[in-house]
N, C-alpha and C positions, 0 to 999 in steps of 0.2 A: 703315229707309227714311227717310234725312234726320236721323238722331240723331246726324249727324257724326263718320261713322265712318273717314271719309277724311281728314277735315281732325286729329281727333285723332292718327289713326295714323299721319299724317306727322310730326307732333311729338313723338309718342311713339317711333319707328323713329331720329328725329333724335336725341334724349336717350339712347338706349342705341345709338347708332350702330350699328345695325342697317339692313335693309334693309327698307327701306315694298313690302306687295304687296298688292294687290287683285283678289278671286279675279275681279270682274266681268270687269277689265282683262287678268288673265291669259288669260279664255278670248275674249275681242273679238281681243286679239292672235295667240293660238295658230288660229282660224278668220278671220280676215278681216274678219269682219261682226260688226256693233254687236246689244247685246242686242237691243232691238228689232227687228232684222232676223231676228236667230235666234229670237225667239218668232214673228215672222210666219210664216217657213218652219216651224222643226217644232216650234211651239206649245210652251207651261211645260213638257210630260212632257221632250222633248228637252233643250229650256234646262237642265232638275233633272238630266239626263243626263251632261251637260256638268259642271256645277257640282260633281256627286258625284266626278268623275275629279279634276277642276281641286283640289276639299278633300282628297284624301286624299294627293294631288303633293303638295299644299302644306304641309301639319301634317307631315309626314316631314322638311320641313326643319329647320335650326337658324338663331338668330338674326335669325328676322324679327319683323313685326308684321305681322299680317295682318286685312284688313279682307272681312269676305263681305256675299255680297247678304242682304236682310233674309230670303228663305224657306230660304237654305240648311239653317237651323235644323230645317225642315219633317223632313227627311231623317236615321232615327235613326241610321244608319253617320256620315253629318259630327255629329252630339252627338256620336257615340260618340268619332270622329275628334277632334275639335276640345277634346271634354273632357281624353283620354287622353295628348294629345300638346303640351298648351300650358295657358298661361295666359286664360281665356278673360275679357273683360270687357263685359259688356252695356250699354251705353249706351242710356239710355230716357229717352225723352219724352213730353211729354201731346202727344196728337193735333191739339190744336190749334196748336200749334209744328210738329208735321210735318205740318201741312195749309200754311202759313206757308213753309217751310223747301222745301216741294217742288213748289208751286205753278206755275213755269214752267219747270218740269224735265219736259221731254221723251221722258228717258230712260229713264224710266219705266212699261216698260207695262203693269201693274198698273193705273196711275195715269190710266187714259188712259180716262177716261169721264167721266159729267156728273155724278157725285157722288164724287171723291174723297176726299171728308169720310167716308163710310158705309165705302169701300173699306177705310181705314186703321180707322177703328174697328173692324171686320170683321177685319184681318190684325193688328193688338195682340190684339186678344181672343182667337185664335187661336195666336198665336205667342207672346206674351209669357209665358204660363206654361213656353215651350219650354229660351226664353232664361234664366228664370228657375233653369230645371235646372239648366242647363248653367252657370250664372255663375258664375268665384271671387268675384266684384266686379261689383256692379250701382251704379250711377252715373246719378243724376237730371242730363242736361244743359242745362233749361231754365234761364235767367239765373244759368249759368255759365260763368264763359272757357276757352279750349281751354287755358292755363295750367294752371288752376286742376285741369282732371280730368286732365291729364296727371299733374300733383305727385302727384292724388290715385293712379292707378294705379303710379308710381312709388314712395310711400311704402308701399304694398301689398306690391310687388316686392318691396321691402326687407326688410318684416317678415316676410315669407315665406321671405328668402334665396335666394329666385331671381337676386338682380344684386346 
């Protein structure tokens, strides 16, 4: 949530000319209504509902980058999905960067009370062991350029013989 998972995967999707997706965007598009719309009507369980069809669409393709919402993780069919069917890279930052990073973002309804600080401390402490599973490649992105973790995800690539 805010580790830059958009702004990397669009550069990274750029470099292997692939196709940039996002599973948030996939399901705002496929339903009509903006996350926060669909958490208001039928609360996280639904949104997790959604997000599980949306991950398992999606890791069945070929050739993309894909970027998911930070709980998808939460859901062990998408590790399982996400692990088994790609390259997975976790992108992590200290909390107080993604307190920084998310601070007038709206879009967020997790984020949407008077301690956002305690929230994210709350959902790293929780999920970050998740991500950790799941990672081929974990990737500190504090004061470093979206260059910089691309090359690094790319040299990975390489040495793996994935591209």
């Amino acid at each position: 949530m805010g580790a830059g998972k958009s702004t990397v995967g669009r550069f990274l999707a750029d470099k292997l000319h692939y196709q940039f997706l996002d599973s948030d965007h996939v399901i705002e598009d496929k339903t009509g209504a903006t996350i926060p719309m669909i958490f208001d009507i039928e609360g996280e369980s639904g949104f997790r509902a959604r997000e599980k069809v949306a991950i398992d669409d999606l890791t069945q393709r070929s050739e993309i980058v894909l970027a998911t919402g930070g709980g998808a993780i939460l859901n062990p069919e998408n590790r399982k999905n996400l692990r088994s069917r790609g390259f997975v890279v976790y992108l992590k930052s200290s909390v107080d960067a993604l307190v920084q990073r998310t601070r007038h973002d709206r879009n967020r309804p997790l984020l949407q009370t008077e301690n956002p600080e305690q929230v994210l401390r709350k959902l790293i402490e929780e999920r970050g062991p998740l991500y950790e599973e799941v990672a081929d490649l974990v990737i500190q992105t504090e004061q470093v350029s979206v260059h910089r973790v691309v090359k690094q995800i790319l040299d990975k690539l390489a040495e793996q013989k994935i591209i």
